[in-house]
N, C-alpha and C positions, 0 to 999 in steps of 0.2 A: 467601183460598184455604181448601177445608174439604177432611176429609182424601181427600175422592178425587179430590184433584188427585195424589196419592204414589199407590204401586205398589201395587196390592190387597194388603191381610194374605190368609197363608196361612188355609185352614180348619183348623179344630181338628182333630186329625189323628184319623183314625178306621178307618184298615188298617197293614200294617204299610210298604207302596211309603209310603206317608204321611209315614210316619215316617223312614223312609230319606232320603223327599224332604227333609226339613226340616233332615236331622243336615247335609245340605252344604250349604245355604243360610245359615247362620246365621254372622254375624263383626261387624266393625264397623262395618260401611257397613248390613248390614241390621237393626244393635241403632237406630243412629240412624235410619233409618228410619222402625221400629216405634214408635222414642219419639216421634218428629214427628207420626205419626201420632195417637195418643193426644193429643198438646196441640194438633196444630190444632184441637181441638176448643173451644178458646178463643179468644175473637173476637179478641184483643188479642196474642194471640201473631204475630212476625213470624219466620218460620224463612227459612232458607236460600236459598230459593227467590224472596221475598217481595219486594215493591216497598217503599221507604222510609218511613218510621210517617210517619203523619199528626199532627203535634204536638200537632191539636185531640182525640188520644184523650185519657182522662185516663189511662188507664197503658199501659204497651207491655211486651211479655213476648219475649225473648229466651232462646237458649238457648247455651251457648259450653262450649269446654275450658279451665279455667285453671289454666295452666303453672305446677305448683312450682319448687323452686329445686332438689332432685336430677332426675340426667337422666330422662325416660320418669316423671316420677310430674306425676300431675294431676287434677282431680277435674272433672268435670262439674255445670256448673249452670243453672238455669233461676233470671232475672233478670227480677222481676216492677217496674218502677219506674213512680214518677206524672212524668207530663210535666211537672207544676206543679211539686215540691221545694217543701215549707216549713221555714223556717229554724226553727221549733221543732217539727217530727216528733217524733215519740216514735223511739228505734232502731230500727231495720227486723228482721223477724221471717226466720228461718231455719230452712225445715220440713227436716227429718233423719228416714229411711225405717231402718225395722228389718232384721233381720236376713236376708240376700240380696236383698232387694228393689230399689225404685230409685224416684227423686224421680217416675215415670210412675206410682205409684199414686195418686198425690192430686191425680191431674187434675180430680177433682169439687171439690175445697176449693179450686184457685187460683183460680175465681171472685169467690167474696166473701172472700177474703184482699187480694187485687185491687182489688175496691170501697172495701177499710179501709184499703188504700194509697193510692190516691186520693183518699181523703175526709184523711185524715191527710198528707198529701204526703209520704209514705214509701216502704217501698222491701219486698217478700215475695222472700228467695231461696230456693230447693231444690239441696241438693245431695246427688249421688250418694257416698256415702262410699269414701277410698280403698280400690281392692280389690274395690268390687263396684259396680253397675249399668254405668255405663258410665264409670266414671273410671278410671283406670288400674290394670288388671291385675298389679301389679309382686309380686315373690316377699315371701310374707309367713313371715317365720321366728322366731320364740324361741329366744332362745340360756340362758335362765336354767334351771337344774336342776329336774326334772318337779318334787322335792319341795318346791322355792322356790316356795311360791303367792303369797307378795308381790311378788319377781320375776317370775315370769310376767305375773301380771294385770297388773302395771306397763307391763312390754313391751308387750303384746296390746295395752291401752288407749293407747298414747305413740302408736304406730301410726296412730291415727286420731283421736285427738284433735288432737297437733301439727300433724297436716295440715291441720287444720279452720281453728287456729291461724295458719296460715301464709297460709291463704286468706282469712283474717278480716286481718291486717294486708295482703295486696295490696289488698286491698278499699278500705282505709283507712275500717274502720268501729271507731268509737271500743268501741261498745257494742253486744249483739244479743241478741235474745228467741230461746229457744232452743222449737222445738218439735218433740220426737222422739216416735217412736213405737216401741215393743217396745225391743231391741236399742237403736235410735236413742234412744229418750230413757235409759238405762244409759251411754253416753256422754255426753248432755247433763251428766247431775249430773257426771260423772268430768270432763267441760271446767271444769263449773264450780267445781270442787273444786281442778282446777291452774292454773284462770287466773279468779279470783275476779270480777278490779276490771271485764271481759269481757261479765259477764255480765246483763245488767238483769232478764229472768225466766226461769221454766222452766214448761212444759206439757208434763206428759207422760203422752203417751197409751198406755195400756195394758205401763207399764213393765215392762221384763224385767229380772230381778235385783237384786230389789229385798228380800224376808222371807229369813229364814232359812227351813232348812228346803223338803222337796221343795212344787213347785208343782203338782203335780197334773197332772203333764205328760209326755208324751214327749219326746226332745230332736227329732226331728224333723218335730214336727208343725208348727212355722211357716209348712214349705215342702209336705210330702203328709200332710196332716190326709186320713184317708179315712173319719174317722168326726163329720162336722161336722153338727151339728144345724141346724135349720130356724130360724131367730131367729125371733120374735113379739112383738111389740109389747105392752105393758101397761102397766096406770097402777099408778103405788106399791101395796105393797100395806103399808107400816110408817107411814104417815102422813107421810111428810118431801112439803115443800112446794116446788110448783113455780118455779127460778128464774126460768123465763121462760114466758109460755102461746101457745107458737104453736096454728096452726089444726089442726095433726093432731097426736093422742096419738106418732105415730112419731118428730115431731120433740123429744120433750122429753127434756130433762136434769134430775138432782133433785141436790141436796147428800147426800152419802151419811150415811148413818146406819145403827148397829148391827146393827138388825135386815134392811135389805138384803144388806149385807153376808155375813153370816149366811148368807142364803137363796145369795146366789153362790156360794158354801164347799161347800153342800150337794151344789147344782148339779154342782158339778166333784169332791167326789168320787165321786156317783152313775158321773161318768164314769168317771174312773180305775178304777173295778170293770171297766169293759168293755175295758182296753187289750189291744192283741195279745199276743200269744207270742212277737211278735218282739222283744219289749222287750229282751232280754238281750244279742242279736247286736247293736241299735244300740247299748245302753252298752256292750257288748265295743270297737266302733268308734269311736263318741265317744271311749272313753279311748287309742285309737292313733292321735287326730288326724284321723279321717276327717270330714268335713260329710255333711248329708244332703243334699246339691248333689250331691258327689262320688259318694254311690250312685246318685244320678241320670244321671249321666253315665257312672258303669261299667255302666248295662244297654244299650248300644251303642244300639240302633235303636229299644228301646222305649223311652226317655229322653224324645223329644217325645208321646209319646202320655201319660204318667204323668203331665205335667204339661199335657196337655190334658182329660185327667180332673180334676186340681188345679183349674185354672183355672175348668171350668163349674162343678163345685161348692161351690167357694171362695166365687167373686164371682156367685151366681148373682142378684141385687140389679140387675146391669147388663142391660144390653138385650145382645141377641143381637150389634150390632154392635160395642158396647163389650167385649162377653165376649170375640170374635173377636182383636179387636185386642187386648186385654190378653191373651189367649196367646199373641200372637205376643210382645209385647215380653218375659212371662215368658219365653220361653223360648230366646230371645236372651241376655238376660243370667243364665241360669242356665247354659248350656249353651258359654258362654262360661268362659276360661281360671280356671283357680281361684286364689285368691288373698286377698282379707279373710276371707274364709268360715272359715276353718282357725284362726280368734283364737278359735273360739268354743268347745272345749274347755279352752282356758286360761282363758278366764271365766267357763265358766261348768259347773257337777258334770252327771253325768247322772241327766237330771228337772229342768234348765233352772230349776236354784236358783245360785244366787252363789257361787262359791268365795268371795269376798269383798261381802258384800252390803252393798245402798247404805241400806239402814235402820242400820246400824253405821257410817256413812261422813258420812252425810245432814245432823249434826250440827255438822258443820263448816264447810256452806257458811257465806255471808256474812250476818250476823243481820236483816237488810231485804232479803233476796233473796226475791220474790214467788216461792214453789211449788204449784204447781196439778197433783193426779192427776188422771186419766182413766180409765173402766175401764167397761167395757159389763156389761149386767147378765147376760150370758151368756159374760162372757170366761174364760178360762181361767189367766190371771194375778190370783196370789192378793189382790184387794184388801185384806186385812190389812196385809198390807206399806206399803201405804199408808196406813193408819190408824196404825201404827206408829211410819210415819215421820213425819208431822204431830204426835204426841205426843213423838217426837224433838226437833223444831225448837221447839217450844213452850219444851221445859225448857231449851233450851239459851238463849232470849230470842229465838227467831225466831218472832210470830206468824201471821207471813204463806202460812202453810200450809191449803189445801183440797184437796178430794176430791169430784168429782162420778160419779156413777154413770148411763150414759144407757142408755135404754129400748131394746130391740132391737135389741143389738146385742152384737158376739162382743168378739173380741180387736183384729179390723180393724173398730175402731169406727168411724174416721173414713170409711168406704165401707157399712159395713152400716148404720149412722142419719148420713148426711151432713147431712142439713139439720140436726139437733142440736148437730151438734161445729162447723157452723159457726157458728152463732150463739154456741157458748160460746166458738170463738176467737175472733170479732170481739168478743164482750165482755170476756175478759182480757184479750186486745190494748188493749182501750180505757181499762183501769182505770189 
């Protein structure tokens, strides 16, 4: 079944009756929907709907709620398994979405995540993290005093890490590759920092909270960036040598090296000269607990419009019909009850630096724990931090640290050069 067998997605809203329409439409029968929609776009996915898998696929993709042990809390996940099972798989990989988002963005990577699963008789799960996309709404609160920033960040992080925790032994998965993005991989290290023996690698793409020091950022640009540049494709310009040669310059990744580096630093402060004026009013808000969710949904009716503005020019890389659908599911789960969102001034100062950063922290994973950065040559998170941090792990006796940098692409690297970042996780996967 392919997705126009489901209810047509709403159009990208573009009056204000639009927007009205949308604000009553949206809850949890039409967040699942909108997410259904997005993965039927995978042959191997079997939803709700669906007649019983064919054993002779090599993997089947499911999607379910699974029930923690407090009442009403649960996280949604998408279940990518090979119908083969071999008894020596490597651990099964667990993609983790950043900050507001939901496991429906990385509908383009569950394909060849998919293929490594089956070629590997293994297992690719996504999950929504507690508090946001579509797993359980439940009240998120800090009780530690504003000026206890080790109690706070402690709180904030148990939050969602335990949960993770808790879904990782119903699973009864001994071990799992962790791969976060933004937000989502600043909790991969923090998983793997509390629960060590857990954790077999880390990939993390386009990590938040990682350098000391401001990132060159607003705090609410993850969610209405309205000053997002045009990516473009290039080939190295420092000499570092390509890891892999696909057939178009778009798809490549290179090992980073100084002088790239360097050049994305430049990049991003050019930008920060251009920020608004409103910077002040969002860190006034930031520091009283607001999200930039929560402004979104106090402009009453223009809420879906702001984030159909978001949407076209965020992901403007998709086709007209994936753009469609991916606003509707944005705006599902933004517009939906608030709840993880609100951890995010506890971990993180305004300018989406680290009250407690993971290049101070990073030191202490496990000395053979494989870490892999990710960082697009037009991202906006400071790749220093990562350079940092692999000179971290180094002196501490872990050498198993790298850092690649891929061509055309921003912060949402893994949708702005998809064919890149997949070929680099089916090949850390593979190593």
């Amino acid at each position: 079944m392919d997705p126009s067998s489901l209810p047509p997605a709403r159009e990208i809203p573009s009056a204000f009756t639009a927007s009205l329409r949308s604000w009553w439409s949206v809850g949890e029968k039409q967040s699942a929907i909108a997410e259904e929609r997005l993965l039927r776009r995978l042959p191997f996915f079997r939803g709700s709907s669906s007649s019983a898998s064919n054993v002779s696929e090599p993997v089947v993709a499911t999607s379910s709620l699974v029930q923690l042990s407090k009442p009403h809390h649960y996280l949604n996940m998408l279940s990518i398994k090979a119908t083969s099972p071999s008894p020596d798989a490597p651990p099964p990989a667990v993609v983790l979405h950043g900050y507001g988002a939901g496991l429906g963005f990385f509908f383009h990577n569950f394909p060849p995540l998919a293929e490594w699963a089956a070629r590997r008789g293994s297992s690719v799960f996504a999950l929504d993290w507690l508090g946001m996309g579509r797993s359980a709404r439940v009240p998120f609160t800090v009780k530690a005093k504003r000026d206890n920033v080790q109690a706070r960040v402690a709180e904030a992080e148990s939050f969602f890490i335990d949960s993770l925790e808790e879904w990782r032994t119903q699973m009864k998965l001994p071990k799992v590759t962790l791969i976060g993005h933004s937000l989502g991989a600043y909790f991969s290290v923090a998983y793997a920092l509390k629960y060590p023996d857990r954790v077999h690698r880390l990939i993390l793409l386009s990590p938040a909270g990682v350098p000391r020091g401001p990132n060159y950022t607003e705090p609410s640009r993850e969610v209405m960036d309205d000053q997002e540049q045009t990516m473009a494709s290039g080939s190295s310009t420092d000499g570092s040598k390509n890891v892999k040669s696909p057939a178009r310059e778009k798809a490549s990744f290179h090992r980073a090296t100084k002088g790239r580096v360097e050049s994305i630093r430049e990049e991003q402060k050019e930008t920060k000269k251009q920020e608004s004026r409103t910077r002040k009013l969002l860190t006034y808000l930031w520091e009283e607990g607001w999200s930039p969710f929560q402004v979104v949904r106090s402009t009453l009716f223009w809420g879906p419009m702001l984030i159909g503005k978001y949407s076209s020019r965020r992901f403007s890389g998709l086709t007209p019909d994936e753009t469609r659908d991916m606003h509707d599911y944005i705006m599902n789960i933004t517009l939906a009850k608030g709840s993880g969102e609100y951890c995010i001034s506890h971990i993180l100062e305004p300018g989406a630096h680290a009250r407690l950063p993971l290049v101070d922290r990073i030191d202490a994973l496990k000395k053979d724990l494989p870490v892999t950065f990710v960082y697009g040559d037009h991202d906006w998170m400071d790749p220093v931090g990562g350079e940092d941090s692999i000179r971290k792990l180094k002196k501490s006796g872990n050498p198993n640290g790298k850092m690649y940098i891929v061509e055309g692409a921003g912060h949402h690297v893994y949708l702005d050069n998809k064919d890149a970042v997949n070929d680099l996780l089916v090949a850390e996967l593979d190593r």
